[in-house]
N, C-alpha and C positions, 0 to 999 in steps of 0.2 A: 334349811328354811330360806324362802327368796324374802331379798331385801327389797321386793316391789312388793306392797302391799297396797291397800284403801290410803292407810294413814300414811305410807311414804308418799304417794302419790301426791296427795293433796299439798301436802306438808312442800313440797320441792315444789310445787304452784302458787301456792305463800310466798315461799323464798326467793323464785324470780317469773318474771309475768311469762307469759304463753309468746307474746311476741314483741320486743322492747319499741319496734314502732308503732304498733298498731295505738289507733289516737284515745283517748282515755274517754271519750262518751263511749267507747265500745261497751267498756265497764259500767259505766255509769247509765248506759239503758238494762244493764243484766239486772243493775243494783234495782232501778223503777222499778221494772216490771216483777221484779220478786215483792217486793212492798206491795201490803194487801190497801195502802192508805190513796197511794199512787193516783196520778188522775190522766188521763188522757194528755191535757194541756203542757203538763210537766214534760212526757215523753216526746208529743212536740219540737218543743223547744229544744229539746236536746236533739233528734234526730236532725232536723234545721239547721242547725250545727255544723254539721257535715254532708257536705254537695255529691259526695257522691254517693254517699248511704240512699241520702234521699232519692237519690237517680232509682238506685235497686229500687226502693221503695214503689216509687208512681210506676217502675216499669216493669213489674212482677203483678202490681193492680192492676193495669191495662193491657197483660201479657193475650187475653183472653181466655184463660183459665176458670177467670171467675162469670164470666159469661155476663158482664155489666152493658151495657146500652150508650152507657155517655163514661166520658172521659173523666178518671178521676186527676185533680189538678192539684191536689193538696196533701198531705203529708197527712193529716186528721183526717179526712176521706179513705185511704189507702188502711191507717189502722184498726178504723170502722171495719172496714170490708175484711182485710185481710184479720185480723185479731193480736193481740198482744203474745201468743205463744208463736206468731209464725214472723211477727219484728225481729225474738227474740233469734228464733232461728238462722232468718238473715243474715243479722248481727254478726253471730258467730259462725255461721258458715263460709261468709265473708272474709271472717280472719284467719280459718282456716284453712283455704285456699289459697291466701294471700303467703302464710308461713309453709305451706306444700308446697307453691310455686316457687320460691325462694331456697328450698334446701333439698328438695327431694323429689325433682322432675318427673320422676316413675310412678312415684305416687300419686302426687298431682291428677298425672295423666290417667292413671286408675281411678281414681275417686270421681271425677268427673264423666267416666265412663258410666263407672256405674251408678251414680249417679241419674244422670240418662237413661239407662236400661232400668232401674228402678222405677221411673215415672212411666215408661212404655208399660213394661209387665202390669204396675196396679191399673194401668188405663186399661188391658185387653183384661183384667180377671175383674173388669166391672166395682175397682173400689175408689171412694172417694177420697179427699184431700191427697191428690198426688201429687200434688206441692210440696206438700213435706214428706212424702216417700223422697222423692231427689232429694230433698236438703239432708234426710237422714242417710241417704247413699252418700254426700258428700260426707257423713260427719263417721260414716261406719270405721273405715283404719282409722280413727284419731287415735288409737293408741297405740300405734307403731310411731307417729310423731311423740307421742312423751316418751315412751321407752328410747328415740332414737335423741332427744334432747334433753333427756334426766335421768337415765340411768343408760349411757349409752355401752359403758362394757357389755352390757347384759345381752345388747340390744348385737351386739357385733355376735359374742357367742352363739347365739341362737342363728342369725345367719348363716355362720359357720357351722354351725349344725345340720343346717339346714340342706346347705351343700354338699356338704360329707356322707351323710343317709340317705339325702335325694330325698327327703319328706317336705308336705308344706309348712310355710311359714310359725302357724302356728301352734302346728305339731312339734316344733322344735322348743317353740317357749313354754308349752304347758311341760313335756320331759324335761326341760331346765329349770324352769324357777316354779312350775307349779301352776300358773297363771300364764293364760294369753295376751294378744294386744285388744282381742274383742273386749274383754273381762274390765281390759285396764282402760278405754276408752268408755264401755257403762259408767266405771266411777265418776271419770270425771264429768260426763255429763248428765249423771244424778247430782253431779255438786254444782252445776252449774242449774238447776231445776227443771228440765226443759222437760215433756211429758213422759210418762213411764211410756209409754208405748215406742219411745223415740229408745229410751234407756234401753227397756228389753228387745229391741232389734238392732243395735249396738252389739252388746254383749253376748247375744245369742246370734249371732248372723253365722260363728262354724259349729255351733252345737246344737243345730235346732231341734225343739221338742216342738212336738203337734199339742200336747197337751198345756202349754203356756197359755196363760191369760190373752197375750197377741199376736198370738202363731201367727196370724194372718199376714200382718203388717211383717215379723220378724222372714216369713218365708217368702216373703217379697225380696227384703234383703241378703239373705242368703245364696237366691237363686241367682240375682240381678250382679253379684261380686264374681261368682263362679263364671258366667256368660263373659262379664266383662275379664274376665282373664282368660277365658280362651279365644275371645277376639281379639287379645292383645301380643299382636302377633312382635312386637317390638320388647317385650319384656325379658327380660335374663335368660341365658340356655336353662339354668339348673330351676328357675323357679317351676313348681308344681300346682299345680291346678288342684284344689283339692275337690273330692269326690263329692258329687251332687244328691243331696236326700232327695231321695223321689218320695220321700213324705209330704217334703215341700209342694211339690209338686200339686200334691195329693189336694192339699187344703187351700190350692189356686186355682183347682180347678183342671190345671194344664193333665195333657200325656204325653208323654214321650215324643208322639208324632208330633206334638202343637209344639214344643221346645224346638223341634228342627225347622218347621214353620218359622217359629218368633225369631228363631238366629238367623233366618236369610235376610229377613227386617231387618234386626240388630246391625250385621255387615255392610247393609244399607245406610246406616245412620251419621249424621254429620254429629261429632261428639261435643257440644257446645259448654261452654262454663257455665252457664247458669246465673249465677246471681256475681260475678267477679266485675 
């Protein structure tokens, strides 16, 4: 039986924070914005707080995504526009990145890939809010950072696993402990409440089913992780590329030929952080 379950996970995110600098309104906007009581002006105040949240803020509202006419200048303008689930995402995508950049350069540099190739793909298969396609591109390995910071023997074996078979990544943790890093990354960010459809393209982004509730969304992310590793010409000799459902494919709309199309794009693409 793996000693990574729901309940350890959580439990060892109790025990010590996600990142010991990250500054405590981080929490304390997760905490507002889960409160049904909450008001606008609260969250405010706290995003204000901090200069460079609020930089994200106004500069994600006036990125031209949202296709606005005049300059949003206010921090209560921006979460009008943008909505209280996509602050939240900020937030934590923000801290995300900032704990990848700091310990695990590779990954980092993958997440933000895909990332990027996540917003391209939902823009050419015609879907909206692909704003938070990329923040869920950034937040899709979050559970290789908990397994590599809370239970990290485990997190070593399965590598070494990984090497030694030549299989990918998360074929190695499901014949190990039973569970992936996809699996263990839903948890946490169903505990953090952020929308199912963010949770199941998470957790499902190497197992995808067509017949899930948000196939769509999730085979975005699927396809947009696999792309960004095989553009990632700088990654490990032994890591593996895991095999593409062309189910995915199916329910975006793409074929085969459009995937060779979108990667000459892709290769073309300046890999930008996003919200950091």
């Amino acid at each position: 039986m793996s000693d990574i379950t729901r309940e350890t996970v959580l439990a060892a995110l109790a025990e010590k924070k996600f990142h010991p600098s990250v500054p405590e309104i981080v929490s304390a906007i997760v905490k507002i914005t889960r409160s049904p009581n909450a008001s606008i002006k609260e969250l405010v105040t706290f995003i204000e707080q901090d200069s460079e949240l609020t930089r994200r803020m106004l500069t994600i509202a006036n990125s031209g995504f949202y296709g606005i006419k005049h300059e949003v200048t206010t921090v209560n303008g921006a979460i009008v526009l943008m909505g209280w689930n996509t602050v939240k995402m900020i937030t934590l995508g923000s801290t995300i990145l900032k704990r990848m950049s700091e310990r695990d350069h590779h990954l980092f540099v993958h997440s933000i890939r895909t990332a990027n190739i996540a917003r391209f793909l939902a823009d050419e298969a015609n879907m909206y809010k692909t704003e938070e396609m990329s923040v869920t591109g950034l937040l899709h390995d979050l559970g290789i950072m908990i397994m590599e910071m809370y239970f990290n023997d485990a997190y070593i074996r399965t590598k070494q696993f990984a090497v030694d078979h030549g299989v990918p990544t998360q074929i190695a943790e499901y014949q190990l402990l039973g569970v992936d890093h996809a699996a263990i990354g839903g948890w946490v960010i169903d505990f953090w409440e952020l929308p199912d459809n963010i949770v199941e393209s998470v957790a499902r982004h190497h197992s995808f089913d067509p017949d899930t509730f948000h196939a769509r969304k999730t085979a975005v992310i699927h396809v947009a992780d696999i792309l960004a590793l095989a553009v990632d010409y700088s990654g490990p000799s032994w890591e593996k590329v895991s095999k593409l459902d062309e189910r995915a494919l199916d329910v975006l709309g793409f074929s085969r030929a459009d995937i060779k199309g979108l990667m000459l794009d892709i290769m073309k693409m300046r890999f930008n952080p996003i919200i950091i």
